[in-house]
C-alpha positions as CSV (number, residue, x, y, z in Angstrom):
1,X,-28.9,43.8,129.3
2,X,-26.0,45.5,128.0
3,X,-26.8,44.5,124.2
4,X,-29.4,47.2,124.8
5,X,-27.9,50.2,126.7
6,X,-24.7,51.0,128.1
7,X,-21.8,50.0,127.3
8,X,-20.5,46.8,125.3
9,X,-17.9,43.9,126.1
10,X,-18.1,41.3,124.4
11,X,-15.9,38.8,121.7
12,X,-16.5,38.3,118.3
13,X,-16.6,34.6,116.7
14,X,-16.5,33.5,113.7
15,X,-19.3,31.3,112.5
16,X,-18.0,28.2,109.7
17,X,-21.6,28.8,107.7
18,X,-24.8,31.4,107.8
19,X,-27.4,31.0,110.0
20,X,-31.3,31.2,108.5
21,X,-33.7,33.1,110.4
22,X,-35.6,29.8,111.3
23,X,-32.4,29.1,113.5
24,X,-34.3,30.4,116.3
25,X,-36.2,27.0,115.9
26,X,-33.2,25.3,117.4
27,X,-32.2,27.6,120.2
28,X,-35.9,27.3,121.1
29,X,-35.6,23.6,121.0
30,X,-33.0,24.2,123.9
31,X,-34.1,26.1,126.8
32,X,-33.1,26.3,130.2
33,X,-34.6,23.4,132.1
34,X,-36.8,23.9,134.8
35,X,-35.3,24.9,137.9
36,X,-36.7,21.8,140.1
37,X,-34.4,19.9,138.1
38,X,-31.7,21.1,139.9
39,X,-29.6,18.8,142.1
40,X,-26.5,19.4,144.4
41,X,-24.4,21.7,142.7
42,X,-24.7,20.3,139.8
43,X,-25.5,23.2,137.3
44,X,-27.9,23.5,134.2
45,X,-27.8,25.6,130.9
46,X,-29.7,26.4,128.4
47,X,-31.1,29.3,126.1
48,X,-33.1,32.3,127.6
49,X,-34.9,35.1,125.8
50,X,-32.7,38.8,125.9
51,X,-34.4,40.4,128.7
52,X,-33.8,38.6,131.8
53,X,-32.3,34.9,132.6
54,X,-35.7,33.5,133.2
55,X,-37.3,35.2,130.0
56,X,-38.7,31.8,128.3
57,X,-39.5,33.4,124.9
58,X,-37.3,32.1,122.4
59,X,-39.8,33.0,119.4
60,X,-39.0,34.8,116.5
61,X,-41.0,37.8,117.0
62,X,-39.5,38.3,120.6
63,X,-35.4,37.0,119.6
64,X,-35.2,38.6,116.2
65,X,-34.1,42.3,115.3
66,X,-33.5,43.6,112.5
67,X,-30.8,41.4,110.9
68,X,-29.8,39.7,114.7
69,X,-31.0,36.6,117.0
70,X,-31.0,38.8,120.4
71,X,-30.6,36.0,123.0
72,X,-29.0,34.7,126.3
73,X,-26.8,32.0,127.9
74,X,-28.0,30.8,130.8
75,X,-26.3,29.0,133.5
76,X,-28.2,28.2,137.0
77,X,-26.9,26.3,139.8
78,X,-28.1,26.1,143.6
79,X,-25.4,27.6,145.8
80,X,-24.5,28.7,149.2
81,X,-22.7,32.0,150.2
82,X,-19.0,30.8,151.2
83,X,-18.9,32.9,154.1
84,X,-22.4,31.3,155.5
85,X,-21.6,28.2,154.9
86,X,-18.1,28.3,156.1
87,X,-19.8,30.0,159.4
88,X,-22.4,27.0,159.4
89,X,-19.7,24.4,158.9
90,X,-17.6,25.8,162.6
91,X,-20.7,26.0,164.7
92,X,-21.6,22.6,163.5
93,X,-18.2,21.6,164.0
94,X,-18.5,23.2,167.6
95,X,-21.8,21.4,168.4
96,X,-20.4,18.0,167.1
97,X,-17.1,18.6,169.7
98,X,-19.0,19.4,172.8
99,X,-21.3,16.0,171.7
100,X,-18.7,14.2,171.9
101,X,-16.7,15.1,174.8
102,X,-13.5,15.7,173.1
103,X,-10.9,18.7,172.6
104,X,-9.9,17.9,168.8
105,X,-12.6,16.1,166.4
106,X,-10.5,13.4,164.2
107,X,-10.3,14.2,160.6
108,X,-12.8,11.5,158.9
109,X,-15.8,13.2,161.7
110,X,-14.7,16.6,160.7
111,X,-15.2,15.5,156.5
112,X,-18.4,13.8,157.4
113,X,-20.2,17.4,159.2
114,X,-18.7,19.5,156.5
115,X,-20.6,17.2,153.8
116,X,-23.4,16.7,155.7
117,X,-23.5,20.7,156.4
118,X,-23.0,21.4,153.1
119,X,-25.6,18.8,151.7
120,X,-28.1,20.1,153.9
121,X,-28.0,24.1,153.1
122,X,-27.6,22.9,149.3
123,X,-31.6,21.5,149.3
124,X,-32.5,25.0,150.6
125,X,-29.8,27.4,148.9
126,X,-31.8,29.5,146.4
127,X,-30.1,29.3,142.2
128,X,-27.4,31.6,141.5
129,X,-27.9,32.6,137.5
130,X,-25.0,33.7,135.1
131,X,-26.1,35.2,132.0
132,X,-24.6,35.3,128.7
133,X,-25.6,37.7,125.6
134,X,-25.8,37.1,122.6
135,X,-26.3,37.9,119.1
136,X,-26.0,36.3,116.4
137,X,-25.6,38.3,113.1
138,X,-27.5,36.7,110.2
139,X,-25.6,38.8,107.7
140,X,-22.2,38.4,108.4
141,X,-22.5,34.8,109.8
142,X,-21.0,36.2,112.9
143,X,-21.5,35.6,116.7
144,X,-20.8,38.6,119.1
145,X,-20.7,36.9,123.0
146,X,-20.6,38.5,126.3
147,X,-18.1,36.0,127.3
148,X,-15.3,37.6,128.4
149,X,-12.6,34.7,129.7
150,X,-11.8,31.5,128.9
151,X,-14.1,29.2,131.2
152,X,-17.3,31.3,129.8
153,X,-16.2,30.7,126.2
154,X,-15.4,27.1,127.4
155,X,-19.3,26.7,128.6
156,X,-20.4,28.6,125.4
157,X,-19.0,27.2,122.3
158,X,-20.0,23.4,122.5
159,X,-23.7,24.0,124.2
160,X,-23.7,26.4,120.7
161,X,-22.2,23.4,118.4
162,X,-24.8,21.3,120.2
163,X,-27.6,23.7,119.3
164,X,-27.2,24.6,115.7
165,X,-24.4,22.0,114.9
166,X,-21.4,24.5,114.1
167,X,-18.3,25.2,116.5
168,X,-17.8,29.0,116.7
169,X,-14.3,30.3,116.6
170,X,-13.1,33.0,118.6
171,X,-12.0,36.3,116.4
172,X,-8.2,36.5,117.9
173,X,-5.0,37.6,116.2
174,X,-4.3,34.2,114.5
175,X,-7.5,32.9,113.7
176,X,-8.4,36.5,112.1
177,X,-5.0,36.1,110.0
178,X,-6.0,32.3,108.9
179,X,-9.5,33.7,107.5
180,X,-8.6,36.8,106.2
181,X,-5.1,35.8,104.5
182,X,-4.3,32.2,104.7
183,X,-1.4,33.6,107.1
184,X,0.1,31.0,109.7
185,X,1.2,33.0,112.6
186,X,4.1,30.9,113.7
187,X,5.6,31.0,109.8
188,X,6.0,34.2,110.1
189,X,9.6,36.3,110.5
190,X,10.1,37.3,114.4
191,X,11.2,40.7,114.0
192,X,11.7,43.4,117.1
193,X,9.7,46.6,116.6
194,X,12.7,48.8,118.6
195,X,16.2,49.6,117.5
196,X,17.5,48.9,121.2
197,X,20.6,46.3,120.3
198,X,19.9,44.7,123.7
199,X,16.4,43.9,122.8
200,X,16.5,40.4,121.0
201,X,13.9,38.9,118.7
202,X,10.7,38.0,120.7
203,X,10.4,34.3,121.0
204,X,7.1,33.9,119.4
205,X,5.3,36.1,117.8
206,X,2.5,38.6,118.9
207,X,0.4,39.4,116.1
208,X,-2.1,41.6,117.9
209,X,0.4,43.6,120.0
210,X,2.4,44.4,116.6
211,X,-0.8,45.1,114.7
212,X,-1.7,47.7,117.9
213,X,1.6,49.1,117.5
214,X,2.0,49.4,113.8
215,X,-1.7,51.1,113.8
216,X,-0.9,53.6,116.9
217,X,2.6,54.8,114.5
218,X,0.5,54.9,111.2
219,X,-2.7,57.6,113.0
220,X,0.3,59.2,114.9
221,X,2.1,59.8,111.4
222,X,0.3,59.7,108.6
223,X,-3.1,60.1,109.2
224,X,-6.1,59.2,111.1
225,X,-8.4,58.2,107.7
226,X,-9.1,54.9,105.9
227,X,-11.1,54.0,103.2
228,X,-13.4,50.8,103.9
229,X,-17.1,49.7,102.2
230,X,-17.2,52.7,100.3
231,X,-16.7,55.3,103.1
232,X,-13.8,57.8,104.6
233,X,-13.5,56.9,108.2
234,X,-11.7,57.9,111.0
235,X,-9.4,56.5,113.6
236,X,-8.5,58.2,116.9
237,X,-6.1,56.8,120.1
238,X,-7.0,57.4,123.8
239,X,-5.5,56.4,127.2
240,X,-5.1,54.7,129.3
241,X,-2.5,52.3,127.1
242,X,-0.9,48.8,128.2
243,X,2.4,48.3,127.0
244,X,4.0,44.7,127.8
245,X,6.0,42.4,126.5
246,X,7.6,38.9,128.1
247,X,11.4,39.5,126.8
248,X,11.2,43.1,127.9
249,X,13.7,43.5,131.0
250,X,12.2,44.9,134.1
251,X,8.4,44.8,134.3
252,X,6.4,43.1,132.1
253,X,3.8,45.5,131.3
254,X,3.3,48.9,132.2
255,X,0.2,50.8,132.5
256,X,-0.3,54.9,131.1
257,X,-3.3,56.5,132.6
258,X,-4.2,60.1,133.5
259,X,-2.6,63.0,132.1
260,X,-1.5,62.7,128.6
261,X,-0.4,58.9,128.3
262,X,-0.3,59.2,124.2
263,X,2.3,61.8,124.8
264,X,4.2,60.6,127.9
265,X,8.2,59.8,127.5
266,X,6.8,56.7,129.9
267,X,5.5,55.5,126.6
268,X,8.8,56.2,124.6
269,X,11.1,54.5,127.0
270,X,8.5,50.9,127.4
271,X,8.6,50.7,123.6
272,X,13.0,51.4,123.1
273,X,12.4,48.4,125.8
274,X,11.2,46.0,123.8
275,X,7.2,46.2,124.6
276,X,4.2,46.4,122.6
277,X,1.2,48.3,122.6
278,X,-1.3,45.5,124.5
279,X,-4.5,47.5,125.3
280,X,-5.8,51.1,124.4
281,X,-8.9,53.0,123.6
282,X,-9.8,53.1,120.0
283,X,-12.3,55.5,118.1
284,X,-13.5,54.7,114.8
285,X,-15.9,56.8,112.8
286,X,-18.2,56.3,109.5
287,X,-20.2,59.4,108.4
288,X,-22.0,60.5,112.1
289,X,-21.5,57.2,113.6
290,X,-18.9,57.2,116.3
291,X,-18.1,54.2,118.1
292,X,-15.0,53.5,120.7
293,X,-13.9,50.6,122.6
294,X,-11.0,49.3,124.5
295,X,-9.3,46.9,122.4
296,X,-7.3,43.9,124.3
297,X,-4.4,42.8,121.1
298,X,-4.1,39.5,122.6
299,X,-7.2,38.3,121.6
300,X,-9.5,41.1,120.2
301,X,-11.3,41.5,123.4
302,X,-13.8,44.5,123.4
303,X,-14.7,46.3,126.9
304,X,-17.0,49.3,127.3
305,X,-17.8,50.3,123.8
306,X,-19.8,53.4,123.6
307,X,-22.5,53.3,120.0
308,X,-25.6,55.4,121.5
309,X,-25.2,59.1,120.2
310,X,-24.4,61.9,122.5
311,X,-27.6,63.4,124.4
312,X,-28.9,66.6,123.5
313,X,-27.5,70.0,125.4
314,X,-31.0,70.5,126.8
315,X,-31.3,67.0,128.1
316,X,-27.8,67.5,130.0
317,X,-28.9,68.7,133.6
318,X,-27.9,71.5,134.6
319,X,-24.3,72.0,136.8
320,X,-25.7,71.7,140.6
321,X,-29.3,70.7,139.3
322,X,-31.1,67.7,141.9
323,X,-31.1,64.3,139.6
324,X,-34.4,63.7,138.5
325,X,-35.4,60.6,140.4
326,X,-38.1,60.0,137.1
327,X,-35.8,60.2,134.3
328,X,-35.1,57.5,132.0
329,X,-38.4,56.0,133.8
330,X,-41.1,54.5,131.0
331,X,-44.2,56.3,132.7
332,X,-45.4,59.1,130.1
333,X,-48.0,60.2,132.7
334,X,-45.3,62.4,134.8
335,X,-45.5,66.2,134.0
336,X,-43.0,67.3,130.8
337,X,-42.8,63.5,129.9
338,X,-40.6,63.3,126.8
339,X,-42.0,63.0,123.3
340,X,-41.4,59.7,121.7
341,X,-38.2,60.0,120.0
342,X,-38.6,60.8,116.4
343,X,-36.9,58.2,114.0
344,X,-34.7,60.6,112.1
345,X,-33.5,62.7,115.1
346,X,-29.6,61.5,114.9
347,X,-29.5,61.7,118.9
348,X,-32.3,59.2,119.9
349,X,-31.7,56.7,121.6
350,X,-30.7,53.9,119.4
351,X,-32.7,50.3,119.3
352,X,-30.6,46.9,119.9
353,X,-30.0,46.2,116.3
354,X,-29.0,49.7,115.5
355,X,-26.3,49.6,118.6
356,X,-25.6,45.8,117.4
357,X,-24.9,47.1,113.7
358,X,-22.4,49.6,114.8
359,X,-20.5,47.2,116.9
360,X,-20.6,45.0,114.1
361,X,-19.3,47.9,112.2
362,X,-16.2,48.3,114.6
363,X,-15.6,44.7,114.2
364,X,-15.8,45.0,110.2
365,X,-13.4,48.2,110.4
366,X,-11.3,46.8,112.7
367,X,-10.8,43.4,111.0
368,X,-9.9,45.7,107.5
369,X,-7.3,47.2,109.1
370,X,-5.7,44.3,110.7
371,X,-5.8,43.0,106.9
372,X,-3.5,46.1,106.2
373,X,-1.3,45.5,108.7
374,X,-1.4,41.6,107.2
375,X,-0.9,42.9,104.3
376,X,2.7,44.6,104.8
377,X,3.5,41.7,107.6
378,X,3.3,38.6,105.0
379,X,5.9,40.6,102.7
380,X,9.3,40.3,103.6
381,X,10.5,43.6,101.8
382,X,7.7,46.1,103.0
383,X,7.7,44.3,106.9
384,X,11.0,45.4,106.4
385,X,10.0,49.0,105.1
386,X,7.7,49.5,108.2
387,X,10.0,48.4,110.5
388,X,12.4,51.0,109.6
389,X,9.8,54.0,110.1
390,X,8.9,52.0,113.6
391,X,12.7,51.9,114.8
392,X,12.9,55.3,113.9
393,X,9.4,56.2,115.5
394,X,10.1,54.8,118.6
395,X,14.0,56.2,118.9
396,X,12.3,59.5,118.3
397,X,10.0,58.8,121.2
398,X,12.1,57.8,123.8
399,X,15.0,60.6,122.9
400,X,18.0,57.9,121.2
401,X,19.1,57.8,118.1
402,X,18.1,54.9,116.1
């Protein structure tokens, strides 16, 4: 799963109390039903060990690493391939015609062959899975989800409040302002972030665009550091960016990929527009931990974040070398079979709660500098302060004088 290699998406929720380790108890207590209990299309859900949606092993020893409940969402329902059964449903249509000696079928006979079509493949129509990671960080009372839209978290949240009896809450722009300041997003002054005299005040606001924005002027002029849990880190913006905004004129949103979007005049003339930065790649950095994921303002989203280190020059093949079709396989009988990875080499492959407590890390990191940007937003004079450096940031960057 992708919890333990490649790349991360996933949200982050916030969990009302801490979870003990005997927790596992309850998500044991709800697994995913047997699969003969599945009727019509009627769908069941349940709890599944991390390594595969029928892995039944919801004990301790198999769930828990390190300071994480490793585990999945299941969801199974029986279902038939639209395109077969639509093709099923018209020669079945056909058949019924030519039975009945007629040139058009009347509705109520067409409804009854589609439901009895339908019906029919259903008792014989293998389950379709969808799978759901998770872990669940005992630490930071903290959920990280691989539910990336709104009917997954919808399916999530109450079969989780069910299990362990606490609603999570999603880590967005607003609820991340309640918890971390008390702030109330909609009391809050609606400001533009451009000089443009035709751009009015946005209608409501858009915390996480702003706070994208604001952070992408602060590395681009003064400085790509911050101090957070005792440690210099590091910041660093990449493309492609997403720029939008509903009161801009024009397009709504504008997308900045290849070449140099950072640098573009593209990027200049969205903002003078009225638009906010919505979406870019973000690098953050703690000692020789380096971790970057696309960051979605609108509701703290995180696709394809990279934690594993960077391989060793002599793993790298070599330019115009074959693949080799038994690499990454976990035979150690082949000839030149690696060594097993030695626990201080900095460029092993990382274990699931090593690659869990760096996303948790970007999380933490990212969530401290959102309370920076909090910070300056609650206060009327400093907001005020910023604003001025943005308006002159952004006249800068698409050539007009603030």
């Amino acid at each position: 799963m992708g919890f333990e290699s490649g790349a991360l998406s996933f949200h982050a929720f916030f969990l009302p109390e801490g979870l003990e380790p005997t927790a596992m108890e309850r998500f044991a207590a709800r697994p995913l039903p047997p699969l003969k209990t599945l009727t019509g299309d009627q769908p069941i859900h349940g709890w599944a060990g991390p390594c595969h949606a029928l892995d039944g092993d919801l004990s301790e020893a198999h769930c828990w690493r390190g300071d994480w409940l490793w585990l999945a969402h299941v969801t199974a329902r029986r279902q038939v391939p639209p395109s077969y059964l639509r093709a099923a449903i018209l020669a079945e249509l056909e058949v019924e015609r030519k039975a009945r000696g007629v040139e058009f079928l009347p509705r109520a006979a067409k409804t009854e062959v589609r439901e009895r079509v339908a019906e029919a493949l259903l008792r014989e129509a293998q389950p379709a899975f969808a799978s759901m990671e998770c872990a669940v960080d005992l630490r930071r009372g903290r959920l990280l989800a691989a539910a990336m839209n709104d009917r997954a978290m919808q399916l999530l949240c109450p079969f989780f409040r069910e299990t362990v009896g606490m609603m999570p809450v999603l880590c967005c722009p607003e609820s991340a302002a309640y918890r971390l300041r008390g702030l109330d997003a909609n009391a809050l002054d609606r400001l533009p972030l451009t000089p443009n005299p035709e751009c009015p005040a946005p209608a409501e606001n858009a915390l996480g665009a702003e706070f994208l924005t604001w952070l992408f002027h602060r590395w681009e002029r003064k400085g790509a550091t911050f101090d957070f849990d005792g440690a210099r880190c590091g910041l660093m913006f990449e493309g492609p960016l997403t720029v939008s905004g509903d009161d801009a004129p024009g397009c709504h949103e504008t997308l900045l990929r290849n070449g140099t979007p950072l640098d573009s005049p593209e990027l200049g003339i969205a903002l003078w527009n009225g638009k906010r930065l919505r979406r870019a790649k973000l690098t953050l950095t703690r000692n020789d931990w380096v971790v970057s994921a696309t960051v979605d303002a609108q509701d703290f989203a995180l696709r394809s974040m990279k934690v594993d280190p960077l391989r060793k020059e002599s793993e790298a093949p070599a330019p115009g070398a074959e693949p080799d079709a038994l690499q990454g396989l976990p035979s150690l009988n082949r000839p030149g079979a690696p060594k097993a990875a030695d626990p201080a080499d900095p460029k092993r492959k990382l274990e699931v709660d090593e690659r869990l407590d760096r996303a948790a890390f970007y999380v933490d990191a990212l969530l401290h500098l959102y309370g920076l940007f909090l910070a300056r937003r609650e206060e009327p004079a400093a907001w005020r302060a910023d604003l001025s450096e943005l308006h002159a940031w952004v006249a800068a960057r698409a050539g007009r004088r603030p």
